[in-house]
ZAPATOR-181374 format. One record per residue (C-alpha): x, y, z; residue in three letters; residue number from 1. Coordinates in Angstrom, 3 decimals, m for minus. Layout:
BEGIN
X Y Z Ala NUM
...
***
This chain:
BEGIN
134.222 150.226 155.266 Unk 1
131.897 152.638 156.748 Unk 2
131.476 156.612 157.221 Unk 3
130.691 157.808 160.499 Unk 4
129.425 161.044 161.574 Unk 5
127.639 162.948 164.436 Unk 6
124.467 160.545 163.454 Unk 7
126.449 156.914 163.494 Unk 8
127.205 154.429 160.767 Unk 9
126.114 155.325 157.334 Unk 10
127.367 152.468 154.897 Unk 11
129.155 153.669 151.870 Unk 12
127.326 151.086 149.737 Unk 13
124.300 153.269 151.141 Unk 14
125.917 156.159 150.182 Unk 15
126.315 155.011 146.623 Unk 16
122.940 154.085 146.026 Unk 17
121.431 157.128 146.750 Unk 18
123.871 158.980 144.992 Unk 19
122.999 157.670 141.987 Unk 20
119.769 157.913 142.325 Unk 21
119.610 161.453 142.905 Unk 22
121.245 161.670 139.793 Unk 23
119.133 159.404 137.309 Unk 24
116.468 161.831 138.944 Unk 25
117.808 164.806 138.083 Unk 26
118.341 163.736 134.505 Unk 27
114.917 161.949 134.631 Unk 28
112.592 164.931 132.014 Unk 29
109.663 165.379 129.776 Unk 30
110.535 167.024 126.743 Unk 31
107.438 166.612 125.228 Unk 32
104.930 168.259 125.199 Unk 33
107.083 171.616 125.459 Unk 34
105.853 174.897 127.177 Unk 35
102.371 175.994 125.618 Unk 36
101.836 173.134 123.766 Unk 37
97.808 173.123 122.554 Unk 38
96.462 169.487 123.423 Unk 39
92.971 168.348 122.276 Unk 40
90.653 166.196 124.377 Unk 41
90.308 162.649 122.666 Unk 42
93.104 163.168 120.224 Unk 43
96.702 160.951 120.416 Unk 44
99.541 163.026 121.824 Unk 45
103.283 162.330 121.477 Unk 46
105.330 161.915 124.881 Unk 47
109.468 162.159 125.097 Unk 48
111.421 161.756 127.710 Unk 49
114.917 161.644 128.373 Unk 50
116.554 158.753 130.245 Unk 51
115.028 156.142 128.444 Unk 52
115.702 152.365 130.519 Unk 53
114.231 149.180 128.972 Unk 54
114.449 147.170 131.359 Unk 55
111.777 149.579 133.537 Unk 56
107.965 150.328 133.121 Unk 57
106.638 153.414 133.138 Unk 58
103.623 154.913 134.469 Unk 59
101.609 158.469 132.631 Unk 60
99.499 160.512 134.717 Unk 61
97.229 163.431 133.538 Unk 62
97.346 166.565 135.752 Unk 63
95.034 169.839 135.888 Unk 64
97.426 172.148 137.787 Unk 65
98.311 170.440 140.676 Unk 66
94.956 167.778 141.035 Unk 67
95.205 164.397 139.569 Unk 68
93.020 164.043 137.087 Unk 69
93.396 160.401 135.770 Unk 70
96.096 157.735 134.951 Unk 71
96.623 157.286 130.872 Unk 72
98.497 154.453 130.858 Unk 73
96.543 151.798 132.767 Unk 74
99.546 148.901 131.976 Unk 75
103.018 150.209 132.460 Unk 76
104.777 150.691 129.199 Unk 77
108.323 150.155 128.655 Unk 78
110.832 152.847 129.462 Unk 79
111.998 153.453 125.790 Unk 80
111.863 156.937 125.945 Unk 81
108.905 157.808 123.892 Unk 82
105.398 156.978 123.938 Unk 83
102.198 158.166 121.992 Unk 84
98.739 158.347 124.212 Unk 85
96.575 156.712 121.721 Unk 86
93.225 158.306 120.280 Unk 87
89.981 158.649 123.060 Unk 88
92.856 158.273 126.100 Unk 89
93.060 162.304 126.876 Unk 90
89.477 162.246 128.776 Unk 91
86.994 164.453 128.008 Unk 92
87.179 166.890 130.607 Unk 93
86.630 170.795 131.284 Unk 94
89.028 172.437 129.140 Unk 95
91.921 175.245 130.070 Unk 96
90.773 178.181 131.212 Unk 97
92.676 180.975 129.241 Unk 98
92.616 183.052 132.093 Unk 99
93.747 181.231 134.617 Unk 100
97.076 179.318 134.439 Unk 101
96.187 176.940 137.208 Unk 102
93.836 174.979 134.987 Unk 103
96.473 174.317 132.194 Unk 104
97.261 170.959 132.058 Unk 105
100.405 168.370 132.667 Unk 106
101.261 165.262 132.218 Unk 107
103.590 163.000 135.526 Unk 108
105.887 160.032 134.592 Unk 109
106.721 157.733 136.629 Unk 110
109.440 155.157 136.336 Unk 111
107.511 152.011 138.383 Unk 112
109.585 150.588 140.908 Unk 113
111.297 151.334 144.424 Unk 114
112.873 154.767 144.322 Unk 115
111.478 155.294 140.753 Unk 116
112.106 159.078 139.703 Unk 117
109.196 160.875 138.566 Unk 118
109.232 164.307 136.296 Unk 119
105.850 166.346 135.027 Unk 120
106.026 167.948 131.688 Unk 121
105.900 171.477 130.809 Unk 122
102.154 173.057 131.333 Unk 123
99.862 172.636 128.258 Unk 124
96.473 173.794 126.643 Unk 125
93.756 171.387 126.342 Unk 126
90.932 172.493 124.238 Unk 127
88.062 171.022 123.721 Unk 128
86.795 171.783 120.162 Unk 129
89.090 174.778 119.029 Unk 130
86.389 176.251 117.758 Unk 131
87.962 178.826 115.046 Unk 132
84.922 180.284 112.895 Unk 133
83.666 182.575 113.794 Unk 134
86.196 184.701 114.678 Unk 135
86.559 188.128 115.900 Unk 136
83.626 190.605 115.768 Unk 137
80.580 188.703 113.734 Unk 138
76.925 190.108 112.714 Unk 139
74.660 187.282 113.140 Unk 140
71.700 187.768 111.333 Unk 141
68.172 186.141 112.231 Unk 142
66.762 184.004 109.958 Unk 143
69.685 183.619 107.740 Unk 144
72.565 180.945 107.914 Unk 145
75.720 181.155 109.726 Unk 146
78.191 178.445 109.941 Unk 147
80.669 176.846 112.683 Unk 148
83.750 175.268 112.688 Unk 149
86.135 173.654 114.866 Unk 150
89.725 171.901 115.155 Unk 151
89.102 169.058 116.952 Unk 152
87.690 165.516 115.258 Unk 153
88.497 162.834 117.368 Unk 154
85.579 162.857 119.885 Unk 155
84.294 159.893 118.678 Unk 156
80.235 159.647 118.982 Unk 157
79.875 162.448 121.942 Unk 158
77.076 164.542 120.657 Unk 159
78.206 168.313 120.936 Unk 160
75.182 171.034 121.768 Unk 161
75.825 174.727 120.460 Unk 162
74.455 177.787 121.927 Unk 163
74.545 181.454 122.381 Unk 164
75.288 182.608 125.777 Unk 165
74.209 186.513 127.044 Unk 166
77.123 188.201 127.710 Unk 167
75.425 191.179 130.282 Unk 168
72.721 187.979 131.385 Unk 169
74.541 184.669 131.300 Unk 170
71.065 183.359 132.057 Unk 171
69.985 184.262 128.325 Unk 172
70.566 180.843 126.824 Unk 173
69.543 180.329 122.623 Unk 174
70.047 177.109 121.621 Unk 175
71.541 177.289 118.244 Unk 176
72.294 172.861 116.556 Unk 177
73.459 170.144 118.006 Unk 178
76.080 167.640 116.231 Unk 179
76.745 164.347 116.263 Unk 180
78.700 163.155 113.625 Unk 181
82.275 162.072 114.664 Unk 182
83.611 163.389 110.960 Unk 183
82.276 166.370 111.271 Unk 184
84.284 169.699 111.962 Unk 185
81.608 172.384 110.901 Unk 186
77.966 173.055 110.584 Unk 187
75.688 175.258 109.339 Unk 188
72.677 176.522 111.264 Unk 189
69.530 179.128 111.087 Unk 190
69.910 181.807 113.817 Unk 191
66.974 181.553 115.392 Unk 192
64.358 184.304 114.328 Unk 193
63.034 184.605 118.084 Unk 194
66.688 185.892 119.738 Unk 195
66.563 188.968 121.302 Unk 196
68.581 191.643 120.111 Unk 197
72.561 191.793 121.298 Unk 198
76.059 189.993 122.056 Unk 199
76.377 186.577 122.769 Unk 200
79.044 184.236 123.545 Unk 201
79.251 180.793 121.606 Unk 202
79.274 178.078 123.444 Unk 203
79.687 174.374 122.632 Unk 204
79.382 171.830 125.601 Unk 205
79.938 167.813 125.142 Unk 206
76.003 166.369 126.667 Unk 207
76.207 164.385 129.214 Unk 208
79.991 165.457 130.580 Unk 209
80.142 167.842 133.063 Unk 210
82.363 171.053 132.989 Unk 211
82.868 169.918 129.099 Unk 212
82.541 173.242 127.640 Unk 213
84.498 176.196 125.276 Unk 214
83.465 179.541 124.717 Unk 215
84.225 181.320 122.227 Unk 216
84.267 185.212 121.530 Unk 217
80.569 187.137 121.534 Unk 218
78.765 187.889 118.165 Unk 219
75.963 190.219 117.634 Unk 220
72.515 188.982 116.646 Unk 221
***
């Protein structure tokens, strides 16, 4: 038995298919990460989903706004609903901006196959260190010791370079350590003796990786 309308013959079988589909696509979701979830490059992340189909493959595909940024799951996993992104997979890659809510970050599934649905998660924060000492308003002095420290571990053997930034003169660049050490989330370091006078930012950028860079709140030397 057929329909028929203005346009000719649609077959119900048709009909029925795409019916369905629409709906396994509208329940098709991420539920995690949830809404301002804070991500770090190089670290494992949990994924959930809902509509969970063994018999499928899936596909996970990082997203910076709307520009593809690279495919995490390089052979289709099984569509069992949840998946964790192992450790090194996130790429190291220029973190969010907190200014800017096109840079935050999300992740596409997609359910391989003719007609597979697809669903993004919720945006998410991906920092690159975390850096979280020091914090707020901080008197460097020169000569003495001041110390860093950071969230993030899992970056492996990327060697991470530390400097002070000119807030009025972003040219005004001190170079403060450098790290190494994959175990490592602190330092200690001597301010430099030869900084001029005034407020920096802190910045730590990942050598060698473009656009791999936090900055963190100014201090006074």
């Amino acid at each position: 038995m057929v329909f028929t309308n203005s346009c000719g013959a649609v077959p119900v079988l048709l009909l029925s298919a795409f019916f369905a589909l629409f709906a396994s696509a509208q329940g098709f979701e991420v539920t995690f990460p949830p809404a301002d979830h804070t991500v770090y490059v190089a670290q494992p992340l949990a994924v959930a989903w809902t509509e969970p189909n063994e018999a499928q493959k899936l596909l996970i595909h990082l997203y910076r706004g709307d520009t593809l940024v690279s495919l995490l799951t390089p052979t289709p996993i099984t569509n069992d609903g949840s998946y964790t992104i192992p450790i090194g997979k996130i790429p190291i890659v220029a973190p969010t901006d907190e200014a800017d809510a096109d840079t935050r970050y999300r992740l596409r599934l997609t359910v391989e196959g003719a007609g597979g649905a697809t669903a993004f998660s919720a945006p998410f924060t991906l920092k690159l260190l975390g850096i979280t000492l020091p914090t707020g308003d901080v008197e460097w002095v020169k000569g003495a010791d001041a110390e860093i420290a950071w969230a993030n571990s899992f970056l492996g053997d990327q060697v991470i370079s530390f400097a002070l930034i000119g807030v009025e003169d972003a040219s005004t660049v001190v170079p403060l350590t450098t790290v190494g050490d994959e175990t490592k989330t602190d330092t200690t370091f001597t301010v430099p003796s030869g900084a001029a006078n005034g407020i920096y930012h802190l910045r730590a950028s990942v050598v060698g990786v473009e656009g791999a860079e936090e900055v963190a709140a100014g201090r006074t030397v």
